[in-house]
KOLSE-188143 format. One record per residue (C-alpha): residue number from 1; x, y, z; residue in three letters. Coordinates in Angstrom, 3 decimals. Example, Ala and Ser with C-alpha at 12.3 -4.5 7.8 and 13.67 -1.06 7.14 Angstrom:
<rs>
R	1	12.300	-4.500	7.800	ALA
R	2	13.670	-1.060	7.140	SER
</rs>
This chain:
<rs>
R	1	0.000	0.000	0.000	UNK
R	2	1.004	3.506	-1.020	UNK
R	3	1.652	5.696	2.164	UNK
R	4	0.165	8.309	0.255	UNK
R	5	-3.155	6.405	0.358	UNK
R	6	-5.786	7.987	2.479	UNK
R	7	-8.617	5.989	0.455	UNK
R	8	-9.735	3.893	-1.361	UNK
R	9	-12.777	2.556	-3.226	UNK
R	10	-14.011	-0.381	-5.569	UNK
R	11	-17.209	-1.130	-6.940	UNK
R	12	-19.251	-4.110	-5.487	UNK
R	13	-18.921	-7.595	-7.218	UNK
R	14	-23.184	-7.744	-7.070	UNK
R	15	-23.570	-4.726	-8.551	UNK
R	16	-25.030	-6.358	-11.693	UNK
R	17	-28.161	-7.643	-8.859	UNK
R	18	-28.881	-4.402	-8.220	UNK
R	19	-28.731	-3.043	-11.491	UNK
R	20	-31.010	-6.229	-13.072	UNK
R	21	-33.533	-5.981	-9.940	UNK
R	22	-33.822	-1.980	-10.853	UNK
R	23	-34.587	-2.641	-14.198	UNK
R	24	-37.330	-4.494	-14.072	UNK
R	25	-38.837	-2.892	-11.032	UNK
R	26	-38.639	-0.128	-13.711	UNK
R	27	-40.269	-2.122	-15.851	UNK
R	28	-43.727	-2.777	-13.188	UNK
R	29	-43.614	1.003	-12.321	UNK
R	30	-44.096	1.751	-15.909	UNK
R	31	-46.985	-0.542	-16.420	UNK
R	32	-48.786	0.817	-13.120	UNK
R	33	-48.360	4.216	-14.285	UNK
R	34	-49.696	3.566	-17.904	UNK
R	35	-52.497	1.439	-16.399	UNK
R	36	-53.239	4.868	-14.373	UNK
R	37	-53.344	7.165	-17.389	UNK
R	38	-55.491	4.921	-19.363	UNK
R	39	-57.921	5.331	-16.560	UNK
R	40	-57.728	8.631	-16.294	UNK
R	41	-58.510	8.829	-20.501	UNK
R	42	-61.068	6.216	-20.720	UNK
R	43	-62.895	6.534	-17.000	UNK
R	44	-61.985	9.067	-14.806	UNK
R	45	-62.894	10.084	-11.480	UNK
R	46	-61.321	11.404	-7.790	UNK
R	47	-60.573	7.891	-7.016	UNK
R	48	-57.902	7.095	-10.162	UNK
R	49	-56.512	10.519	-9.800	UNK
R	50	-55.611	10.368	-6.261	UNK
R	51	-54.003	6.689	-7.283	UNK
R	52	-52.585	8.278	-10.324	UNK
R	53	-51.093	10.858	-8.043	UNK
R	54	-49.866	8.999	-5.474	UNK
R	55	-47.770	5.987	-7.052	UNK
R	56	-46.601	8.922	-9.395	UNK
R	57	-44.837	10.419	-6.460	UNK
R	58	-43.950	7.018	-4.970	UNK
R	59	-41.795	6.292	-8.491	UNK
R	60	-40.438	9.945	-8.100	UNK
R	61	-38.629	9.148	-5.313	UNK
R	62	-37.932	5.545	-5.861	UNK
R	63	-35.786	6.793	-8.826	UNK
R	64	-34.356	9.363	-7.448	UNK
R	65	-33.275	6.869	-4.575	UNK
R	66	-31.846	4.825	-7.365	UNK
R	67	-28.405	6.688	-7.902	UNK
R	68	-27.224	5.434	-4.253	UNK
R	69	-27.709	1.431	-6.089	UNK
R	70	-26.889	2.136	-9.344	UNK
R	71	-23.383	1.953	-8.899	UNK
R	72	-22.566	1.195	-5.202	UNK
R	73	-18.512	1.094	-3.910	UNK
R	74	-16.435	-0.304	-1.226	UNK
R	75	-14.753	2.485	0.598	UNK
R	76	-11.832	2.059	3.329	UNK
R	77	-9.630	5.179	4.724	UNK
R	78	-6.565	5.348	5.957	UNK
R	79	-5.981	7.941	8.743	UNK
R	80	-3.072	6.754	9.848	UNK
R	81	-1.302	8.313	6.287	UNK
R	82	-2.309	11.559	7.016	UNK
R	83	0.819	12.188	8.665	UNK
R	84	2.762	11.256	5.363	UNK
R	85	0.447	13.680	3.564	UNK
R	86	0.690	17.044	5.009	UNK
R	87	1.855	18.395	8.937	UNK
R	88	-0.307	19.315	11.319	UNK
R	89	-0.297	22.916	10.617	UNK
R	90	-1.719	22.613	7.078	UNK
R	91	-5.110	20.637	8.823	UNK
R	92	-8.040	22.798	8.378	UNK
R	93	-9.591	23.845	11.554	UNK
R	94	-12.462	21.981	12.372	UNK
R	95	-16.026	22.851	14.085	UNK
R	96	-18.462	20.638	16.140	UNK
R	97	-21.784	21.537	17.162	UNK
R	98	-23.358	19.157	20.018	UNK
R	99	-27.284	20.107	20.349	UNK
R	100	-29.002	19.276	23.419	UNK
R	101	-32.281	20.407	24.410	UNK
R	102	-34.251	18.520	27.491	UNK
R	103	-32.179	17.347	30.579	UNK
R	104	-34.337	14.697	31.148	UNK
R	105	-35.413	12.977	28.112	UNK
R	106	-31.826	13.551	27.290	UNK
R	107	-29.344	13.179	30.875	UNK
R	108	-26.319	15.484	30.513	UNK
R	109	-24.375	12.614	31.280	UNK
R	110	-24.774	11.529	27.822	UNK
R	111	-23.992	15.058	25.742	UNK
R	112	-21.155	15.136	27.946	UNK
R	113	-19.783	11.939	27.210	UNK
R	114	-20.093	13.540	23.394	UNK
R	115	-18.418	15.866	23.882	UNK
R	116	-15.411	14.131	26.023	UNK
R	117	-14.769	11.775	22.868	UNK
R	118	-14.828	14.968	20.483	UNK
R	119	-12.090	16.841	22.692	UNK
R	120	-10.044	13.572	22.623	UNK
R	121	-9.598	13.615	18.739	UNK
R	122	-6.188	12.719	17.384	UNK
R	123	-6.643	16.647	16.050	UNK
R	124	-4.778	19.948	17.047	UNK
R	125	-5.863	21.261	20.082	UNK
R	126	-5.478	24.956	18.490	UNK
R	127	-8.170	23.864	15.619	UNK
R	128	-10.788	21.786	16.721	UNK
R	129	-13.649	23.678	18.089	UNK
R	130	-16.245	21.917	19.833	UNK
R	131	-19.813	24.271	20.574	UNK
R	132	-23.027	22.863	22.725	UNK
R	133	-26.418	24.604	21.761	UNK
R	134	-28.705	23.937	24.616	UNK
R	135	-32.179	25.323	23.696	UNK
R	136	-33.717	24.650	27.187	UNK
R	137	-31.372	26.716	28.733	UNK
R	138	-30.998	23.510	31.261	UNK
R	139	-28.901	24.599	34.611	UNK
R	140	-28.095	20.889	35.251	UNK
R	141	-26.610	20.726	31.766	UNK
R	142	-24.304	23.800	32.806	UNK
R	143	-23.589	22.167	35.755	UNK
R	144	-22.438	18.737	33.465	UNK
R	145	-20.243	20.579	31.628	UNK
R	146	-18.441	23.002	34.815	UNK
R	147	-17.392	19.177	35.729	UNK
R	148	-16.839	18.145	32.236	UNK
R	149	-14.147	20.490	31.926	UNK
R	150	-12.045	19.584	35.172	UNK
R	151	-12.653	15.654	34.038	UNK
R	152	-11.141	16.338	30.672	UNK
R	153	-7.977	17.473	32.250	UNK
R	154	-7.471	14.060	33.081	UNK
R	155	-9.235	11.855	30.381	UNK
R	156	-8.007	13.687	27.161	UNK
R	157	-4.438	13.188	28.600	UNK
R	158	-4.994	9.807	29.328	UNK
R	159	-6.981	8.524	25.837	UNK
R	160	-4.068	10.692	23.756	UNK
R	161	-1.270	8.766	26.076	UNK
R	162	-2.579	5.390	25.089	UNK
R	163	-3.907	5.574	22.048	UNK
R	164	-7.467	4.460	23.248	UNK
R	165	-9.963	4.176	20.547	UNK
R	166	-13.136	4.470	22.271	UNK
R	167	-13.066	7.580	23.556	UNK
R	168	-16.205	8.324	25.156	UNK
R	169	-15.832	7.378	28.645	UNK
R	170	-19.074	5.372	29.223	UNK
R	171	-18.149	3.634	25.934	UNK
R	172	-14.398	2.970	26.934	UNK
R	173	-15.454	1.578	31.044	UNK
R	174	-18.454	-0.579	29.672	UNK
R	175	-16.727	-2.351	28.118	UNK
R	176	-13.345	-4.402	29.373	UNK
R	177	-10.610	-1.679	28.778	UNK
R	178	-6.620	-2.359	29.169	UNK
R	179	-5.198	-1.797	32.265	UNK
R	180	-2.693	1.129	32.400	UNK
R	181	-1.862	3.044	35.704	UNK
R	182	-4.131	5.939	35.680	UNK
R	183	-7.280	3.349	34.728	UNK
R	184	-8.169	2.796	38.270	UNK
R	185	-8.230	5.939	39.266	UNK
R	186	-9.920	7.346	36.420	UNK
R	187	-12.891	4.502	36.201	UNK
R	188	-13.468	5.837	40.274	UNK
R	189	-13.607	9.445	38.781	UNK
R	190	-15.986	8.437	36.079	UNK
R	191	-18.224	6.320	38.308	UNK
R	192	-18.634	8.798	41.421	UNK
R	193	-19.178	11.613	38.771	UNK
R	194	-22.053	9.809	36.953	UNK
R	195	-23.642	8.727	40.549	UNK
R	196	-23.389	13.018	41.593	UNK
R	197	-25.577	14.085	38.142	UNK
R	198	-27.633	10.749	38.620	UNK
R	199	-29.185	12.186	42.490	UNK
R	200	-29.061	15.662	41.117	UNK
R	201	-31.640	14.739	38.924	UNK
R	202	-33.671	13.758	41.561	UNK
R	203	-33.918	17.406	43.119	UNK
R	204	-35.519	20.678	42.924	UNK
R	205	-33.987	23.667	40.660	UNK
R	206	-33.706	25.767	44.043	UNK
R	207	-30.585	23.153	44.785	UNK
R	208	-29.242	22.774	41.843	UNK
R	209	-28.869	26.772	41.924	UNK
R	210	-26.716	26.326	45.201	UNK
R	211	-24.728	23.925	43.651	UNK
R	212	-24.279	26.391	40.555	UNK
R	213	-22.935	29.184	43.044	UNK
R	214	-21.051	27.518	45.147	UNK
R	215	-19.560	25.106	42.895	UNK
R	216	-20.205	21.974	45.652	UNK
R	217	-23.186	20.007	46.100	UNK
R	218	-25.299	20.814	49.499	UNK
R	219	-25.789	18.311	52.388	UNK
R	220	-29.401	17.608	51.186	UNK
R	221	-27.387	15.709	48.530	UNK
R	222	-25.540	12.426	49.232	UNK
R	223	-23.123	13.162	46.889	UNK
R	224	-20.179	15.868	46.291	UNK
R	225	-18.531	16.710	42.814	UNK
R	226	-15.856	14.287	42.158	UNK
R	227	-14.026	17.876	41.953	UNK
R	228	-14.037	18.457	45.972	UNK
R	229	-13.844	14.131	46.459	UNK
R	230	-10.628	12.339	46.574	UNK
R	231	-12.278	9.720	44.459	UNK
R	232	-10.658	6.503	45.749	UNK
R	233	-11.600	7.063	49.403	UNK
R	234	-14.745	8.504	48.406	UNK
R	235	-14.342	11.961	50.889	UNK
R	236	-13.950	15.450	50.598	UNK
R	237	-10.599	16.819	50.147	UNK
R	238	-8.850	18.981	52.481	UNK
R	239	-7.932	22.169	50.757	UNK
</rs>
């Protein structure tokens, strides 16, 4: 392989099937639709004009779909020759927009696992952008992402360190990841932090704004930040 590959593609060894199995469904559209317009000459009415109509607009889009099977491709890329392409400072800087909108039909926890495995991109830091759009305005999802930012001093680190490919943390500790030195520590991190936005969910918007101000979590709430926790003995840490 050429180290100047970065893809490649070939077209599908079936691609005859799909080409035969378009024709003649070409073939039965035609007849349907001529059957229609005969009716329409010879007896009309509401009834074979809102058929005629109908699987008119059905073929429309059926052949307009057909450009996708026509002639389909294998494609494979080949990141890893980037490097042999062009540096780092030629890369074009690169944007990502993360939408959220309901913190509970959509727990922060989640868009801020997004957003963790965005950051961790094999990209320069100086041009990858990454931008939520919250339209509820959600104070908990605020809150997810004032901790998101002191976790990602330790997980982006640690996923660029070791190369890990699954960089979304609840991804990467569901499943059974290598064992390195930090991974302890960090899966305790991970696991206290999701159990903190787990009970604030459970609370009242006049607590969360106390945690918002203050930065900690009150004592109504069993749990602390993983910020203010020394996450292996599970206490707050003297400062």
């Amino acid at each position: 392989m050429p180290t100047s590959l970065l893809h490649s593609s070939k077209p599908l060894s079936k691609t005859w099937l799909n080409r035969m199995f378009s024709l003649v469904y070409a073939v039965a559209l035609s007849v349907l639709l001529l059957r229609h317009c005969r009716n329409l000459i010879y007896s009309p009415s509401a009834i074979s004009i809102a058929l005629f109509l109908a699987d008119f607009v059905i073929a429309f889009l059926w052949l307009t779909y057909q450009c996708f099977h026509w002639n389909p491709v294998e494609r494979k890329v080949f990141p890893k020759n980037l490097k042999h392409i062009a540096s780092e400072s030629k890369y074009p800087p690169i944007d990502v927009l993360i939408c959220t909108a309901d913190p509970t039909k959509e727990p922060p926890i989640g868009v801020v696992n997004t957003a963790l495995s965005v950051l961790a991109y094999e990209y320069p830091t100086e041009k990858l952008s990454v931008y939520i759009s919250d339209d509820g305005g959600s104070k908990m999802t605020l809150y997810a992402f004032m901790e998101c930012a002191k976790f990602a001093k330790q997980w982006i680190p640690y996923c660029k360190k070791y190369g890990v490919v699954d960089r979304a943390p609840e991804a990467y500790f569901g499943s059974q990841p290598s064992s390195y030195p930090e991974t302890d520590h960090i899966k305790v991190t991970h696991l206290f932090w999701n159990t903190c936005f787990d009970n604030l969910l459970l609370f009242q918007d006049n607590v969360l704004n106390n945690v918002l101000k203050t930065g900690k979590c009150r004592s109504v709430i069993p749990v602390l930040p993983f910020s203010d926790v020394n996450p292996v003995r599970n206490t707050p840490v003297n400062k």
